[in-house]
C-alpha positions in Angstrom: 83.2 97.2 111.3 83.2 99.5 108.3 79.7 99.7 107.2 80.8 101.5 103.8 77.9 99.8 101.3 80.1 100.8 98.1 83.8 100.4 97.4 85.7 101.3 93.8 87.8 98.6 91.8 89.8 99.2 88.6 89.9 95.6 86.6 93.2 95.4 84.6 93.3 92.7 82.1 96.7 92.0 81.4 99.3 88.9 80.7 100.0 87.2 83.5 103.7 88.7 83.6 102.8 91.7 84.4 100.7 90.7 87.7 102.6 91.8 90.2 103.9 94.7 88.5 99.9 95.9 89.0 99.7 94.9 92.1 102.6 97.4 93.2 101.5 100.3 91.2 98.3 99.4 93.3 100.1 99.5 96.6 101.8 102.8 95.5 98.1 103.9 95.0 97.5 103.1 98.5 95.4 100.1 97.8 92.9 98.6 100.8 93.2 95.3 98.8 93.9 93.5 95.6 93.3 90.5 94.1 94.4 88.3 91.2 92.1 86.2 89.1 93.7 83.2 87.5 90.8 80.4 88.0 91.4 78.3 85.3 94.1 79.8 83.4 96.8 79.2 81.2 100.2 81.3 81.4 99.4 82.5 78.0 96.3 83.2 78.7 95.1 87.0 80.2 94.5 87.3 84.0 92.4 90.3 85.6 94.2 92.1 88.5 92.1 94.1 90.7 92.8 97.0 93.0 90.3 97.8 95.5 90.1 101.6 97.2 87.7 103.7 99.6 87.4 106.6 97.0 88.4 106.5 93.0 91.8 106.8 92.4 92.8 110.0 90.5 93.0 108.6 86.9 96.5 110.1 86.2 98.0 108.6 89.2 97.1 105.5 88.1 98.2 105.6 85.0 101.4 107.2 86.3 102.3 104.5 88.5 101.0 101.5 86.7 104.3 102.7 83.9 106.8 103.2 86.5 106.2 100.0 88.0 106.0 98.0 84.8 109.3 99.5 84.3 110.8 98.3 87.2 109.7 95.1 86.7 111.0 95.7 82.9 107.9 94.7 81.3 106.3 96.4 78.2 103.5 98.6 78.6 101.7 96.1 75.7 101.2 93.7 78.2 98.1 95.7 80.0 94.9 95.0 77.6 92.4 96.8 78.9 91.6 99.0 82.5 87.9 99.3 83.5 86.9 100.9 86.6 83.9 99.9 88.9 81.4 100.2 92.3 81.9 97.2 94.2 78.9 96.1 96.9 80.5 94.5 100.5 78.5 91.5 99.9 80.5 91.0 95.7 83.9 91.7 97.8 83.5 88.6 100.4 82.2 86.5 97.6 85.5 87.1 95.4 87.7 86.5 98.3 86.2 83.3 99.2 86.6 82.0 95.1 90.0 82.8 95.2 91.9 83.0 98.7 93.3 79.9 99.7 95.9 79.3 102.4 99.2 80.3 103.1 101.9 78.3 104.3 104.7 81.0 105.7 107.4 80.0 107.9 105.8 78.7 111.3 102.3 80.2 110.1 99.2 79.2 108.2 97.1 82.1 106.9 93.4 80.7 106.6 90.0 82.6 105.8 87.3 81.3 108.6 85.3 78.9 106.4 88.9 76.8 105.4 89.5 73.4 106.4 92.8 73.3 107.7 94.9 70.4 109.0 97.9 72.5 110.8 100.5 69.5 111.7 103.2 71.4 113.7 102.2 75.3 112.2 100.3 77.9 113.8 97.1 78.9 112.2 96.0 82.7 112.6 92.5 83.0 111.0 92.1 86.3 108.8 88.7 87.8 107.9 88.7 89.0 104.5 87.3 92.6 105.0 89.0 95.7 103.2 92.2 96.0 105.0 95.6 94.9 103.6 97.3 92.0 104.9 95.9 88.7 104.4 99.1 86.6 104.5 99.5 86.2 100.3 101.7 89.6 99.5 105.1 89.1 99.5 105.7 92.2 101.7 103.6 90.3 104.6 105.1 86.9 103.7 108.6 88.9 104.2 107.5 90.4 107.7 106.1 86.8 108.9 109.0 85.0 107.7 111.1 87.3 110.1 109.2 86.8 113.0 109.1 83.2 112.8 112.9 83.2 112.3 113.9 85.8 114.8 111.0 86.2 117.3 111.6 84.7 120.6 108.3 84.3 122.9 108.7 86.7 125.8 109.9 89.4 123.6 107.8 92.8 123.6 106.6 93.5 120.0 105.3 96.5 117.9 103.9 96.3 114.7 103.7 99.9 112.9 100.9 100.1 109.9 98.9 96.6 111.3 96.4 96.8 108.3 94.4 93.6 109.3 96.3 92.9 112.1 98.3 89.6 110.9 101.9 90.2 112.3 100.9 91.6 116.1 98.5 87.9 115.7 101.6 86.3 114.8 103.3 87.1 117.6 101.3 87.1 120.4 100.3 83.4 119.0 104.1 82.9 119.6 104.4 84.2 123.1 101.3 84.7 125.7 103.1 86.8 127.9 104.8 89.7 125.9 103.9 93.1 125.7 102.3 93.6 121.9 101.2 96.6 120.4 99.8 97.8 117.1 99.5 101.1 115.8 97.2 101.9 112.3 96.4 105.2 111.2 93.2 103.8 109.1 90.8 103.6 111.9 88.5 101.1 110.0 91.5 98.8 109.4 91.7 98.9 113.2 88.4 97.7 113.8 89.1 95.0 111.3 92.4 94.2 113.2 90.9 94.0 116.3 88.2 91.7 114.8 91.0 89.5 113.7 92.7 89.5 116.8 89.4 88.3 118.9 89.0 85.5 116.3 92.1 84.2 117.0 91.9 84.3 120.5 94.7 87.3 121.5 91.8 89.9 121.6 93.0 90.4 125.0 96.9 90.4 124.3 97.6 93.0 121.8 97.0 96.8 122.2 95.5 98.2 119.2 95.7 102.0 118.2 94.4 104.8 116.0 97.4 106.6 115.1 100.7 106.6 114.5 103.9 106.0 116.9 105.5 109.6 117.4 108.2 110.5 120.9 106.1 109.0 123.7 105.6 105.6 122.5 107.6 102.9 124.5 110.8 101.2 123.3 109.8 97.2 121.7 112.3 94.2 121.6 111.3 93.5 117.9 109.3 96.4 115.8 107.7 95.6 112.7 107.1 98.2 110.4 105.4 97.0 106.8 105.0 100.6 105.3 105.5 101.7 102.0 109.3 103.4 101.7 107.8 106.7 101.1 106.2 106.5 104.8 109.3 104.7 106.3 111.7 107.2 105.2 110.9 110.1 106.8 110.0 108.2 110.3 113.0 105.9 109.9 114.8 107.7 112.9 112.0 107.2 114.9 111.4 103.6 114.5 115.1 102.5 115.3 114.5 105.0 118.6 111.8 102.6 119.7 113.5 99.8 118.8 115.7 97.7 121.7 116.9 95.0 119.3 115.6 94.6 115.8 113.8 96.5 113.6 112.1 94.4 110.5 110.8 96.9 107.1 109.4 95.9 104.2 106.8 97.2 101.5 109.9 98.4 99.8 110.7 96.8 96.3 113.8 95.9 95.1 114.8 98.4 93.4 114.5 101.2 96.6 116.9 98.8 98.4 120.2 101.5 97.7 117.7 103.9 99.0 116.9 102.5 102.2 120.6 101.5 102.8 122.2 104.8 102.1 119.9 106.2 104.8 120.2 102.9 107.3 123.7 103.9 106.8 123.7 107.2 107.5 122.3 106.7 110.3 125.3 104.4 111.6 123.8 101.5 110.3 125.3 99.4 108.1 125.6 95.8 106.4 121.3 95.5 107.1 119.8 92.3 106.9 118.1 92.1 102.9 115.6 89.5 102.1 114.1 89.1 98.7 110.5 87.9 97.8 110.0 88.6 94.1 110.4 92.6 93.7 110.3 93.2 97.1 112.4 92.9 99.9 112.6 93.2 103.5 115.4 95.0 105.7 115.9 93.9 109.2 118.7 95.6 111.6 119.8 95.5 114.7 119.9 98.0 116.9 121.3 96.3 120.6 
């Protein structure tokens, strides 16, 4: 467990159209987690969007990314009121998760903090432990990446999940299948203690191989690999991951608009006609490679 006593959060108060557009200039910034206040509001009322990081962002970036990002989601840069920046203790961070994380119904999942009550009829629950790692089920990128594993996942299947963050897709699938081979790679070695937190809470502890790192040449080949990156990290490994993919390969944490981007080089690559799914501005790419 990190035992970091301080994290830094810039508080955005903006019109509740421009939400996600924060959040992905956030996730550009390399967030470690956001969060969205809308407790008791109106749609024409302000919300606060928070971004959540290990050190404070460079000012400039943020501003530079926060624009680009309201561009692409063609909203004005009027709709931000106000950014404020601030030290956040561990103990404030789990209180403002457990006021406003609820849930998640995706596909055959539900995503739950610990202390919910949930009544799973025929879905899976995988718990999720609100630390600061990315990942809890609620960003569209994740819902994307969960959505194809419950659709195309077959128990059995080996499995590798590139960039884990809290661990929720290798948990997916080895919740699916309790006799593949799963493994999880994280360069962010606290989000790896998180992950494998996660992973014992659910009871796969045992069943998914957690490392530090990233995947390079001597990492085995996976049935189905998972890779929820940003397209700035995906693009230069691309080649890679479709060499340790056997079948599919599943990408997302690429927004809409990047989707000629990602395609041109699928393409060059000699694939072609990928596999696009949209959630919002973001979208995933699946191919396959058997």
């Amino acid at each position: 467990m990190n035992d970091q006593k301080k994290w830094y959060a810039i508080d955005v108060q903006a019109s509740a159209a421009a939400g996600e557009a924060v959040e992905a200039a956030f996730d550009m910034l390399e967030t470690i987690g956001t969060g969205i206040d809308t407790l008791r509001k109106t749609p024409d009322d302000l919300i606060t969007i928070t971004g959540y990081f290990n050190e404070p962002p460079d000012a400039e970036l943020v501003q530079k990314y926060r624009s680009e990002s309201l561009q692409i989601y063609g909203i004005s840069d009027a709709a931000i009121r106000t950014v404020t920046d601030r030290e956040v203790e561990n103990e404030d961070w789990l209180a403002e998760w457990k006021r406003h994380w609820k849930p998640t119904t995706v596909g055959k999942f539900i995503i739950a903090p610990p202390w919910s009550d949930v009544v799973p009829v025929d879905k899976i629950v995988i718990r999720i432990e609100p630390n600061m790692a990315f990942g809890t089920g609620t960003h569209e990128t994740t819902k994307l990446c969960l959505e194809a594993i419950s659709r195309d996942y077959q128990p059995g299947r080996s499995f590798l999940d590139v960039g884990t963050g809290t661990g929720i897709l290798a948990i997916a699938a080895a919740k699916l299948s309790d006799t593949a081979a799963i493994s999880a790679y994280e360069t962010d070695a606290d989000s790896v203690s998180i992950a494998k937190e996660n992973a014992a809470l659910n009871g796969v502890g045992d069943r998914i191989a957690f490392t530090s790192g990233t995947i390079g040449d001597e990492t085995p080949v996976f049935d189905l690999v998972c890779a929820n990156l940003t397209l700035d990290v995906i693009e230069p490994m691309l080649a890679l991951l479709l060499a340790k993919t056997k079948q599919q390969l599943v990408m997302s944490g690429i927004l809409a608009e990047q989707k000629e981007l990602i395609t041109t080089q699928l393409d060059e690559l000699g694939f072609v006609d990928p596999d696009v799914r949209t959630d919002g501005e973001w979208i995933s790419v699946s191919v396959h490679t058997d």
